[in-house]
NUTORFI-818440 format. One record per residue: x, y, z of N, C-alpha, C, CB in turn. Coordinates in pm, whole numbers, plus 32768, in hexadecimal, padded with zeros to 4 digits. Glycine has a CB too. Layout:
BEGIN
XYZXYZXYZXYZ
...
end
This chain:
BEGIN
A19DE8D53F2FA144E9333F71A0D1E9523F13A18EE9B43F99
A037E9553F2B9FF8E9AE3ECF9FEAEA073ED59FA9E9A73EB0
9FF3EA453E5E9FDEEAD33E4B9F77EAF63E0BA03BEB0E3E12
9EFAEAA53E2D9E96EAD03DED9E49EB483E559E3FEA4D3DC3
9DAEEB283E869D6DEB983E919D8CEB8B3F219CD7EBA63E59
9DA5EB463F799DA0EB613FFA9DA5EAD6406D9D20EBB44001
9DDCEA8C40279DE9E9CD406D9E7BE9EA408F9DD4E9183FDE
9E89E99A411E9F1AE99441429F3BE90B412A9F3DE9C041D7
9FC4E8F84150A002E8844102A04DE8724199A06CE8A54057
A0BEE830417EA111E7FB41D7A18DE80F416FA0E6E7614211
A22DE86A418BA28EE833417AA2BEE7A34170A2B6E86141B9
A358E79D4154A394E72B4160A3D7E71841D4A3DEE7194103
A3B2E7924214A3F9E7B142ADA3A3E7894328A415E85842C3
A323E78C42E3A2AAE7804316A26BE814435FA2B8E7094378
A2B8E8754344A22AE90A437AA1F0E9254316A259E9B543B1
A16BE9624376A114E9404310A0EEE9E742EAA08CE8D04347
A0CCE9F1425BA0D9EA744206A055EA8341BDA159EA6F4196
A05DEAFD41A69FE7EB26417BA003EB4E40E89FADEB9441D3
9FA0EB5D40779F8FEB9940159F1FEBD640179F9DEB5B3FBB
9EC8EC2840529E5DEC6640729E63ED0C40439E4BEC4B4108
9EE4ED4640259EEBEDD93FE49F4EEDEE3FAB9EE2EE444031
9F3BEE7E3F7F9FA2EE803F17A009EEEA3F7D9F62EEC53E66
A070EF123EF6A0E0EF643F2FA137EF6E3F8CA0C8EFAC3F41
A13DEEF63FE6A182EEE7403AA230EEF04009A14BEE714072
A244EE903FB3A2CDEEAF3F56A2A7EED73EC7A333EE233F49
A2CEEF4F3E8BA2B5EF643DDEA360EF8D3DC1A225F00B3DA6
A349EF193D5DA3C6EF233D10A391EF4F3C9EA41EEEA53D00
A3F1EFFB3C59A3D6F03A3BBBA441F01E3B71A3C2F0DA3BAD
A415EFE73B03A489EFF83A7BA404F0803A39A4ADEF2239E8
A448F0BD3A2AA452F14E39EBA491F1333944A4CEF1BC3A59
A44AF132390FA457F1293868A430F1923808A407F0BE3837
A426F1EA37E2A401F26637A8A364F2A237E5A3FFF2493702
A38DF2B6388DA33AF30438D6A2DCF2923908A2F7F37D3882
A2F3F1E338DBA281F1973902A2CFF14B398FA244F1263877
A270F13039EAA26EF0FF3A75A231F0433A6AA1F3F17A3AD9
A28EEFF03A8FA268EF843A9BA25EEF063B21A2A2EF6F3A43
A1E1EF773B4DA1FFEF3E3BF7A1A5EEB93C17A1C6EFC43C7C
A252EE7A3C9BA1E1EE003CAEA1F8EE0E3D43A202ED4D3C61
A1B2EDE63D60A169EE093DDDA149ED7C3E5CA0D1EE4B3D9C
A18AED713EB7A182ED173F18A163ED2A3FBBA1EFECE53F09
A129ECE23FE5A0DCED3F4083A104ECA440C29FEBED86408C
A137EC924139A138EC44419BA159EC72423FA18BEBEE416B
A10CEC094290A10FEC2A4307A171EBA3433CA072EC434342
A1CEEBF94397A225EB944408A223EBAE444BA290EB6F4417
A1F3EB3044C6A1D3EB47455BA270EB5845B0A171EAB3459B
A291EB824602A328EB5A462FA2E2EB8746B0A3CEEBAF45EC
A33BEB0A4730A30BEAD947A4A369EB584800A32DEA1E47BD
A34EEBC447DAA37AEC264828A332ECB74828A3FBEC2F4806
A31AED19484AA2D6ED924881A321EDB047F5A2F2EDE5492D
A2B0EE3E47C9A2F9EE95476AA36CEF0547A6A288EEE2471F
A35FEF0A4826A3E6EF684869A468EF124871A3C6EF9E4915
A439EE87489EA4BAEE5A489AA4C7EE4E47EAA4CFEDC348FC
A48FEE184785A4E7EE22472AA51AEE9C46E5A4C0EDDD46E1
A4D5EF004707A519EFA346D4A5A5EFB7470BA4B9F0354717
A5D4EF4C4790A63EEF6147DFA6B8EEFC4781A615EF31488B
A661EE84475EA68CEE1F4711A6F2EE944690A5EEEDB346D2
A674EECE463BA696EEC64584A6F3EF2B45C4A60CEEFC44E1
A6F3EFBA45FBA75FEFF0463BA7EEEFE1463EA749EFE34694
A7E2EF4A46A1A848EF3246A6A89AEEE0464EA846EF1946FC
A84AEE9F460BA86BEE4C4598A88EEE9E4528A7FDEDF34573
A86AEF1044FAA884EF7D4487A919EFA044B6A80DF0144486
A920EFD1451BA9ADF0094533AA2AEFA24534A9ABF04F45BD
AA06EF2F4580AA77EECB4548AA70EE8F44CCAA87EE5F4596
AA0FEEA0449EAA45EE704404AA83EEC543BEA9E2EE4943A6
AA5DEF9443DEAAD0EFD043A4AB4CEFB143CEAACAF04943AD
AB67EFD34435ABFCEFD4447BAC2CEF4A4445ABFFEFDC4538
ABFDEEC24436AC3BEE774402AC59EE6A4384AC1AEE2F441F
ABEDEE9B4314ABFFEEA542A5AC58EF314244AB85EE8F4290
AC86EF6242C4ACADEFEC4267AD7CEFE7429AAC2EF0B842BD
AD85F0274220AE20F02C423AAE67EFF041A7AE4DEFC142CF
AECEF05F4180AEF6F043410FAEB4F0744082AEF9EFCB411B
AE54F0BD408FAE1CF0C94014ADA0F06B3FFDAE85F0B13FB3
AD92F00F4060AD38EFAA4040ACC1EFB040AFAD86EF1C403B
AC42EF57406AAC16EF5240E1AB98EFDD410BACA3EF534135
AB7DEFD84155AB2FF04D419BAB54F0E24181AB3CF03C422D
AB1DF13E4131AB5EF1AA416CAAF8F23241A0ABCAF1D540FE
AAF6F24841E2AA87F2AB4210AA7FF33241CCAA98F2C942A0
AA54F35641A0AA5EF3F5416CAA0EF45241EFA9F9F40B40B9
A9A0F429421CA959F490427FA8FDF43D42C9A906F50F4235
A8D7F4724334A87FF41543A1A87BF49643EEA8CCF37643FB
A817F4CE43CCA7DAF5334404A721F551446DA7E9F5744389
A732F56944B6A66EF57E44BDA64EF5D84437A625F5F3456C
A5B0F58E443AA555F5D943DFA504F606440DA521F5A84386
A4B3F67743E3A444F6B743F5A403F6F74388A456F706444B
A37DF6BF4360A2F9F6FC4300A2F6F6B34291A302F79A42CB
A33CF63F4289A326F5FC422FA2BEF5924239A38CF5D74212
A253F59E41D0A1EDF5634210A1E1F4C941CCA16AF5C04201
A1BCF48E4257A1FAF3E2420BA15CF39C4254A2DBF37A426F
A10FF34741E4A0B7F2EB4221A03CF34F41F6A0D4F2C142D2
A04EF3AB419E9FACF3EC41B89F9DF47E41EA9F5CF3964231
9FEEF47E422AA019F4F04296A036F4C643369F9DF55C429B
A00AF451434CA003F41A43D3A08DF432443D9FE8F37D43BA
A0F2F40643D2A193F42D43F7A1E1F49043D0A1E2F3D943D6
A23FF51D43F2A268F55B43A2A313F596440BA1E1F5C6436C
A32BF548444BA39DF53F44ADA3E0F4C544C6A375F5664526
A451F4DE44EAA49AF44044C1A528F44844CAA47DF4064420
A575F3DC44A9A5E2F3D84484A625F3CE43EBA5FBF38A44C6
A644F4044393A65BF40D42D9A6F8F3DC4310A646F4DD425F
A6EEF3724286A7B3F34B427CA7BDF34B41FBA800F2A142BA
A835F36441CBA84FF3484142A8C7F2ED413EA864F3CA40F1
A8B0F28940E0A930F2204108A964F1FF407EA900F1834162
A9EEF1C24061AA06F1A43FDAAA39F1044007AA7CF2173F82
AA08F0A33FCDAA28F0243FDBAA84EFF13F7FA9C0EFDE3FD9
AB0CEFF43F79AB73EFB73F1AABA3EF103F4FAC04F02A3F1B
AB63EEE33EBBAB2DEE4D3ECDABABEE1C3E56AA5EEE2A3E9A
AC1CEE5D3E42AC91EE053DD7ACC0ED9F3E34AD28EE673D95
ACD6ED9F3EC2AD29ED4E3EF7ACC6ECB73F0BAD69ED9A3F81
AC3AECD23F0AABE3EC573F25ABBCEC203ECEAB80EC613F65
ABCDEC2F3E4BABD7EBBE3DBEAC4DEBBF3D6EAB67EBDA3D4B
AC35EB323D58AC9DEADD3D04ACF3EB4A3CB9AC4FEA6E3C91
AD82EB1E3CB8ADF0EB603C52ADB8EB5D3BE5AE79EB213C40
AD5EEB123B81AD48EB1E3B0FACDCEB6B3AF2AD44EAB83AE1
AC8AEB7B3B73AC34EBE33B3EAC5BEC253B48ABD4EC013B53
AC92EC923BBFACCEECF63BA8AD10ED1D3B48ACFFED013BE7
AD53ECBC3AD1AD8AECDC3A6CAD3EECF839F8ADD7EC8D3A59
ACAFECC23A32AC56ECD43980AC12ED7639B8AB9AEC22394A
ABF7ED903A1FAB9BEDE53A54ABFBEE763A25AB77EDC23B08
AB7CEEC93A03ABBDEF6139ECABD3EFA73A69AB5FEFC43994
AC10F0153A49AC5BF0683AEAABC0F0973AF3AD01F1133AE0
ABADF09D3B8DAB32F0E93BD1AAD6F06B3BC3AAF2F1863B7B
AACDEFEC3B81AA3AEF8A3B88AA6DEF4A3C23AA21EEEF3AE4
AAC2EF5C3C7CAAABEF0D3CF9AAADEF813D62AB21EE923D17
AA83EFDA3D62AA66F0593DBEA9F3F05E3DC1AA94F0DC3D9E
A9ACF0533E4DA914F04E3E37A8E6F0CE3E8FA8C8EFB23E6D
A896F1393E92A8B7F1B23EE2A81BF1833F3CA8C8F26A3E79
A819F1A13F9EA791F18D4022A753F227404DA7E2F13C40D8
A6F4F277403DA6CEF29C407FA678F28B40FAA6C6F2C0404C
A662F2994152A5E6F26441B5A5A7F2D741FBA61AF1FA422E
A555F2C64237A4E6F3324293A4ACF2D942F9A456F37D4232
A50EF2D1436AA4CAF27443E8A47EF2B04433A520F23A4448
A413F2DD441AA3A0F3114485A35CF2B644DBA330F3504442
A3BFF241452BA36EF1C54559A30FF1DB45B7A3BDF161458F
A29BF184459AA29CF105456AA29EF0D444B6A224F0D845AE
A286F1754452A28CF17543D9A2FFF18543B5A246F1BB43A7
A319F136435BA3A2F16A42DCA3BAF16B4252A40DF12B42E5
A3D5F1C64227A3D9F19E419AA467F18E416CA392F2034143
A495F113410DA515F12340DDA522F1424051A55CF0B540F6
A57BF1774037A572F1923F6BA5F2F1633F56A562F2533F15
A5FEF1163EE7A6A8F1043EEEA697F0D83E29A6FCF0503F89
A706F12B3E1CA723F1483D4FA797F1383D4BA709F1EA3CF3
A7CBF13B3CFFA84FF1363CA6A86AF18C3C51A85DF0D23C5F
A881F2093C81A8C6F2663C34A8E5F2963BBBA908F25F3C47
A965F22F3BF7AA02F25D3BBFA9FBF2003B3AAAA1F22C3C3B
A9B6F19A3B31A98EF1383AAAA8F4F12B3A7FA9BCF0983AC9
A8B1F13D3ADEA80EF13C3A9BA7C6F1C93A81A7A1F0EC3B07
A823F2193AADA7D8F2733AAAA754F29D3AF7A7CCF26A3A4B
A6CAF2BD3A8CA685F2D93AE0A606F2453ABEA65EF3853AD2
A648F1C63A83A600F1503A70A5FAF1133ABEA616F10D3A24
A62BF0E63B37A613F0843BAFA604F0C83C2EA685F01E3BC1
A55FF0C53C6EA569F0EA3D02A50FF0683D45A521F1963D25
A53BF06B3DA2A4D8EFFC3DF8A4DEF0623EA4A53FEF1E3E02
A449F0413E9EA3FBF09B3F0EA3F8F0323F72A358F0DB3EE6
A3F4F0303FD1A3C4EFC3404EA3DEF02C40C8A435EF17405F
A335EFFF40CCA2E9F02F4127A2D8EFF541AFA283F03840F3
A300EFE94203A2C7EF92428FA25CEFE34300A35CEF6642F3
A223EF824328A1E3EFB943B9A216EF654440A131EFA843B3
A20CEF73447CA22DEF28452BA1A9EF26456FA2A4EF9345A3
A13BEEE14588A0F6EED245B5A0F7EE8F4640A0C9EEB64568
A0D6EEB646A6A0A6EE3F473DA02FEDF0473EA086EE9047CE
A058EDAF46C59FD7ED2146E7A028ECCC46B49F27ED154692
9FC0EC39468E9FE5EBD0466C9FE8EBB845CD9F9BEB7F46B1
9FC1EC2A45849F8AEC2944FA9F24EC3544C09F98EBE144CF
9ED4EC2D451D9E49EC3144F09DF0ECD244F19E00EBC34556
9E51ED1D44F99E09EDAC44D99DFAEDCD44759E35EE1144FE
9D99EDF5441C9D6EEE0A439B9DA6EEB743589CBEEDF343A8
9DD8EEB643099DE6EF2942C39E4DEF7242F39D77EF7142C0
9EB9EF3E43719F05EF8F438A9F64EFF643599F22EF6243B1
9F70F00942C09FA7F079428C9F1DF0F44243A01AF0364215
9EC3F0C542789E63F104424E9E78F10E41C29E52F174428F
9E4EF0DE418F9E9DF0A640DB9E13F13940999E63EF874081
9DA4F140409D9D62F1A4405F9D9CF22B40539CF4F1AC4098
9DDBF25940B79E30F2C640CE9E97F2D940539E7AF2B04156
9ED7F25140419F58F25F3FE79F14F1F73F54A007F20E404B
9EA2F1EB3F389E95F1BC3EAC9EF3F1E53E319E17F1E13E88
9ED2F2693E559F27F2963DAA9FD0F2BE3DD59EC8F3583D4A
9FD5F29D3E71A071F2E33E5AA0F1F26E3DEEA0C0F2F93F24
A124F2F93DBBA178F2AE3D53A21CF2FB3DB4A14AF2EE3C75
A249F2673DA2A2C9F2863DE5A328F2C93DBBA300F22F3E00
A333F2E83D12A391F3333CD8A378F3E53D2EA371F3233C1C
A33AF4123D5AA30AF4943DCBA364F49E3E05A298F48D3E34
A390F43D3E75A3EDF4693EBCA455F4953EBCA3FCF4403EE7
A48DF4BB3E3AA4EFF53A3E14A4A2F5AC3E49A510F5513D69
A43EF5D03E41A420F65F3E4BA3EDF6703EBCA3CEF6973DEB
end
């Protein structure tokens, strides 16, 4: 893919993606207060309405909990609540659906890693803020990274073909730094 100033490429899948902005995904390593974000923006067309796929990820979120949870392993929900006043996108969104999820990932790698890995490095915790068609996800590691690993991913749902320019209104959120969303 390039990730230079704004040329799309073609996958190996063949959809075709953009590198045209920033912040779409920022991953931080947090090192004595320093932020080391990289930053990836792509567009995917999918041959369906944005209502039907809101009906789609829906339904697809919930069976992957119910299948993945049980035993200690797997999915576990802490809260899935509505939100209100949290302001997401600028201010544009501030209602929604918030989940908090803990992803226990010992059962999906190898016996030997699990044996080198410290207690808490395969718990990955999710917050989200689905104000669709916006979402933001945050998801850290706790219980072993502390407050050194977050990765932000941001989506929009747009009704076109891709070709709408600026759809997260990226000027709005220049300086947002994702470590915030604690507060």
């Amino acid at each position: 893919m390039d990730r230079g100033g704004g040329g799309a490429s073609h996958s190996a899948a063949g959809v075709k993606t953009f590198a045209d902005g920033p912040q779409l995904l920022r991953l931080h390593r947090v090192s004595s207060h320093r932020c080391f974000p990289v930053s990836v923006f792509s567009r995917v067309v999918l041959p369906i309405t944005v209502e039907e796929y809101q009906v789609a990820q829906l339904y697809s979120v919930a069976e992957a909990s119910k299948n993945e949870t049980g035993g200690g392993e797997g999915i576990e929900v802490i809260k899935n609540e509505p939100f209100e006043g949290k302001e997401l996108l600028g201010g544009k969104y501030n209602k929604g659906q918030y989940t908090y999820k803990i992803y226990h990932l010992e059962s999906k790698v190898p016996p030997f890693i699990r044996m080198l890995m410290p207690k808490g490095s395969l718990a990955v915790h999710e917050e989200a803020w689905n104000a669709y068609p916006y979402c933001r996800t945050v998801l850290t590691n706790p219980d072993y990274m502390a407050g050194n690993f977050t990765l932000c991913i941001e989506t929009m749902h747009a009704p076109d073909n891709g070709t709408q320019e600026n759809v997260r209104n990226l000027a709005l959120i220049q300086g947002w730094d994702c470590m915030r969303h604690f507060a």
